[in-house]
C-alpha positions in Angstrom: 57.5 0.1 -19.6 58.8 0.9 -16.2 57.4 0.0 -13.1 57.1 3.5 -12.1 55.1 4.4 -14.9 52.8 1.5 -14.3 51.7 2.6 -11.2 51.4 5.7 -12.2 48.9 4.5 -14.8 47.0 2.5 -11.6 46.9 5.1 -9.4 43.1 6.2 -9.5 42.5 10.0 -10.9 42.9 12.8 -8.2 39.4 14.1 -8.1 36.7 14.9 -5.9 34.9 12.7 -4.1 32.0 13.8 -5.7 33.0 12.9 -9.0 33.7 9.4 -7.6 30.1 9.1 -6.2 28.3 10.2 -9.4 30.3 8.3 -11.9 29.1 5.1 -9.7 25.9 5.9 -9.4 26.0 6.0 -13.5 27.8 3.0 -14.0 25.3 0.9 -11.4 22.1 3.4 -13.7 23.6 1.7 -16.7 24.0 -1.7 -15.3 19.9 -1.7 -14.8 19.3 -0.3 -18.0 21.6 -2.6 -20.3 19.1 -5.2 -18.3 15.7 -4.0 -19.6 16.5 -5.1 -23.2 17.2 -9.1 -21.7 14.2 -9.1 -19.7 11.8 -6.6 -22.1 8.5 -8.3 -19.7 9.3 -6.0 -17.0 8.6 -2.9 -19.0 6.0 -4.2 -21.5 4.0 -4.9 -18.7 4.9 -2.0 -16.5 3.2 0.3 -19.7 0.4 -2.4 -20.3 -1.1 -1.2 -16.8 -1.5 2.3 -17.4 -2.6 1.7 -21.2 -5.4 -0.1 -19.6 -6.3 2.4 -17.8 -6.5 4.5 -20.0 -9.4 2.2 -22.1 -11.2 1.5 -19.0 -11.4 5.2 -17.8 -11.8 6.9 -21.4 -14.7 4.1 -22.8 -16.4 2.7 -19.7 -16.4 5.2 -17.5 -15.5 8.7 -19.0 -19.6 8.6 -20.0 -20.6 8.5 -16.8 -17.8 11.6 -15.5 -18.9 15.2 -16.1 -16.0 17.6 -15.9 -16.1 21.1 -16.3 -14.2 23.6 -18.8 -12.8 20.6 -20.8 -12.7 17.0 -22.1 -13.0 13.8 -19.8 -9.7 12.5 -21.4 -7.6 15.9 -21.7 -8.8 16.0 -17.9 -7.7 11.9 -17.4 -4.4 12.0 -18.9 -2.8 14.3 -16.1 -3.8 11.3 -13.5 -2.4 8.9 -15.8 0.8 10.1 -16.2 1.2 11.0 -12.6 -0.7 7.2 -11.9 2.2 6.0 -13.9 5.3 7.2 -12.6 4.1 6.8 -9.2 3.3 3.0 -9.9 6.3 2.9 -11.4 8.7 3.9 -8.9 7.7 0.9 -7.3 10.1 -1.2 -8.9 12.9 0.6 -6.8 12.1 -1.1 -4.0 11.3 -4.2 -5.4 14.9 -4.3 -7.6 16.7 -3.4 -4.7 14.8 -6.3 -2.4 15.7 -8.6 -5.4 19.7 -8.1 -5.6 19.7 -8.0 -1.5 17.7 -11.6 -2.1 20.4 -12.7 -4.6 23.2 -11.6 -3.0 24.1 -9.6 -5.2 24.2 -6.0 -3.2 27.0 -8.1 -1.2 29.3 -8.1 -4.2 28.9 -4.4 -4.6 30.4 -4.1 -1.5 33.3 -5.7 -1.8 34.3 -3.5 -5.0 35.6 0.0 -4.4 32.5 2.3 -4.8 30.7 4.8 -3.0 28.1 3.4 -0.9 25.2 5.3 -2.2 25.6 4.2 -6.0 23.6 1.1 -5.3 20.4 3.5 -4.5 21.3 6.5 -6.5 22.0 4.0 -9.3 18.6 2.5 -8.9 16.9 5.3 -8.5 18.1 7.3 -12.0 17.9 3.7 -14.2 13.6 4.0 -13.1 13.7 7.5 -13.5 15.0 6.9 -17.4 12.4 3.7 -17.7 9.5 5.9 -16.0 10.3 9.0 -19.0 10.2 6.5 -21.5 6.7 5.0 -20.1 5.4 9.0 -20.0 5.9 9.0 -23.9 4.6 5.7 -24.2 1.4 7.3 -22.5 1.4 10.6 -24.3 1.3 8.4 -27.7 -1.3 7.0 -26.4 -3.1 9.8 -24.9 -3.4 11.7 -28.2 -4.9 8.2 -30.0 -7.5 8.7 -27.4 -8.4 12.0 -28.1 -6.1 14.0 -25.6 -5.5 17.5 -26.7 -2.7 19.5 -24.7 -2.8 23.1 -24.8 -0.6 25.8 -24.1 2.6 25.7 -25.5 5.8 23.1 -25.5 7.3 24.9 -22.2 4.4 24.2 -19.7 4.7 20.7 -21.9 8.0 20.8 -20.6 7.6 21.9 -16.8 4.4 18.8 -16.4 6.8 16.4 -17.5 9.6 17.7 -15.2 7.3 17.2 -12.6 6.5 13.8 -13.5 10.2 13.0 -13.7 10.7 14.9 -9.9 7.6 13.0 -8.5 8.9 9.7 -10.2 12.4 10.0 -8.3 11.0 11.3 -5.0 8.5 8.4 -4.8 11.2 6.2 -5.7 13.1 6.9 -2.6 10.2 5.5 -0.2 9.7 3.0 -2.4 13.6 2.1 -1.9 13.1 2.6 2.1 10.3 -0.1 2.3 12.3 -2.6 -0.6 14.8 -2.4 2.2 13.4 -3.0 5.5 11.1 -5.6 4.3 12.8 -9.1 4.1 11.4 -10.6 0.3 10.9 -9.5 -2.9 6.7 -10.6 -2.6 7.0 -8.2 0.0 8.3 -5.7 -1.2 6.0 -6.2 -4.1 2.8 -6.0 -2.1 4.0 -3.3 0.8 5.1 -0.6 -2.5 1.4 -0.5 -3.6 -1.0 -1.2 -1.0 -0.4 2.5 0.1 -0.4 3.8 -3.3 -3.9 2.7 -4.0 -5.8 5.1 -1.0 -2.8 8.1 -2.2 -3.9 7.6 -6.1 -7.9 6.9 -5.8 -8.9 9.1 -3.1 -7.1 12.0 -5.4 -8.5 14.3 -8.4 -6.3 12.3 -10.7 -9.5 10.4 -12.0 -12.7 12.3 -10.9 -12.8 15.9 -9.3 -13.3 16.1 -5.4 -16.3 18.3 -5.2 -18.6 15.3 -5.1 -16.7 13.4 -2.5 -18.0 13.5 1.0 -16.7 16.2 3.0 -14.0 14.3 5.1 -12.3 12.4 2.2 -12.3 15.6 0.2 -10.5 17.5 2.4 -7.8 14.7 2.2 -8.4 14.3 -1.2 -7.6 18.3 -2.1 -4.2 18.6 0.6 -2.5 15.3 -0.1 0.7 15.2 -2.5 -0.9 12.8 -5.5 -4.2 15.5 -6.0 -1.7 18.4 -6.0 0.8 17.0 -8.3 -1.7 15.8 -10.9 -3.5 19.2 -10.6 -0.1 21.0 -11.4 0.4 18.6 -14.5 -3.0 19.2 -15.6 -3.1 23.0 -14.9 0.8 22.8 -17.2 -1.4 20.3 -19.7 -4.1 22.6 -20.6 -3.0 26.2 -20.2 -4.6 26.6 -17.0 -0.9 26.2 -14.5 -1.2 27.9 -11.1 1.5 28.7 -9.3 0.4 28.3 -5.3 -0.8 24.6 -6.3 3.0 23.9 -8.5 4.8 25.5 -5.8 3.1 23.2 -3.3 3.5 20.2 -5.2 7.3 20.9 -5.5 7.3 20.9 -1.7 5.9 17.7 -1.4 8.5 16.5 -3.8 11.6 18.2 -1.9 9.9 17.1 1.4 10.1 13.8 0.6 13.0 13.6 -0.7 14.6 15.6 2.4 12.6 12.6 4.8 13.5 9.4 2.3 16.8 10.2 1.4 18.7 9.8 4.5 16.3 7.2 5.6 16.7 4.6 2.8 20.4 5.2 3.2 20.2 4.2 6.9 18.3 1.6 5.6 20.5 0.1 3.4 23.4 0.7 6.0 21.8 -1.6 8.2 20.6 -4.0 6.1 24.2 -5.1 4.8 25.4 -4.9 8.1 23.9 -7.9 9.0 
């Protein structure tokens, strides 16, 4: 073979950057996902949580929790998933803290990729882990006794949601895994803001018998609007002013988050 048509054969592909850019995001998506089956504790226990939750709120306290116009558990089930996937995203931030800790995110930089692929890579591996966990929890939903109705396509739209809402909220999550300096940390700063977001919400109980203040949070933050679009999808009931306003949060935070976890990152591994 001669020399000329070995360096042909290394010369990388003319193509757009793009292409470039999304084929290393994929390659760093599958890198995190060839890792679940070598540690399988991360996601048994990230599907325990929500399972849990399930039990506690459909047999403890579902007794005590009048809705109207349907089921306690058909109206549960659109918290959990969104409860999930929110949770969930978490482990953005907390991945990313962890290969910045191992110095591994140095290593990456030295190759020839596109600097995003370390986030965007992230990002889709948990959006694949969080779909899996949403039909973990529909399985387990209909054990329960949730009953969706309407037909497959609102099905379809709630869990597209969920999948949107899961990759939005994983972009703040990767902002605070990098500006904090530990993985405990990161760990502790990527819920103790969820918790206020998820429980002051209608994803569990409605927000007629909170007190005024709180329910005027409650009914205008993203979490109650996002689980009131899934359930509205989930039980032929959809609106479109609350969907359309639940995309906007999603797009909005993804406009804000986007750029800034990228400036995050930048100057992170500047240092």
């Amino acid at each position: 073979m001669s020399i000329s048509s070995t360096t042909k054969k290394l010369t990388p592909l003319n193509r757009p950057a793009i292409y470039w850019v999304i084929s290393d995001a994929l390659v760093l998506a599958k890198r995190n996902l060839i890792q679940i089956p070598r540690i399988p504790e991360e996601l048994i226990f990230s599907t325990i949580q929500p399972i849990m939750f399930v039990l506690l709120f459909r047999y403890v306290f579902g007794s005590a929790i009048v809705v109207s116009g349907t089921s306690y558990v058909n109206y549960l089930m659109a918290g959990i998933f969104a409860q999930t996937v929110i949770f969930g995203s978490t482990s953005t931030g907390i991945g990313l803290a962890n290969d910045l800790q191992r110095g591994l995110v140095d290593r990456f930089r030295s190759l020839p990729m596109a600097k995003s692929a370390v986030l965007t890579g992230r990002t889709l591996s948990d959006l694949v882990r969080n779909a899996f966990v949403i039909i973990v929890m529909w399985s387990v939903g209909l054990l329960v006794g949730f009953r969706p109705e309407g037909n497959i396509l609102s099905w379809l739209a709630a869990c597209g949601l969920l999948l949107l809402t899961s990759f939005a909220f994983s972009w703040i999550s990767a902002t605070i895994g990098l500006l904090v300096s530990t993985v405990e940390a990161a760990q502790s700063a990527g819920f103790i803001w969820l918790f206020p977001l998820t429980f002051a919400s209608s994803a569990f109980v409605p927000t007629k018998g909170m007190p005024n203040w709180l329910r005027a949070f409650a009914e205008h933050q993203p979490v109650s609007l996002i689980v009131n679009s899934v359930r509205g999808l989930l039980l032929n009931q959809a609106d479109s002013t609350t969907i359309l306003q639940a995309l906007a949060w999603c797009i909005g935070i993804l406009i804000i988050f986007f750029p800034l976890a990228v400036w995050a990152y930048g100057r992170r591994t500047a240092r």
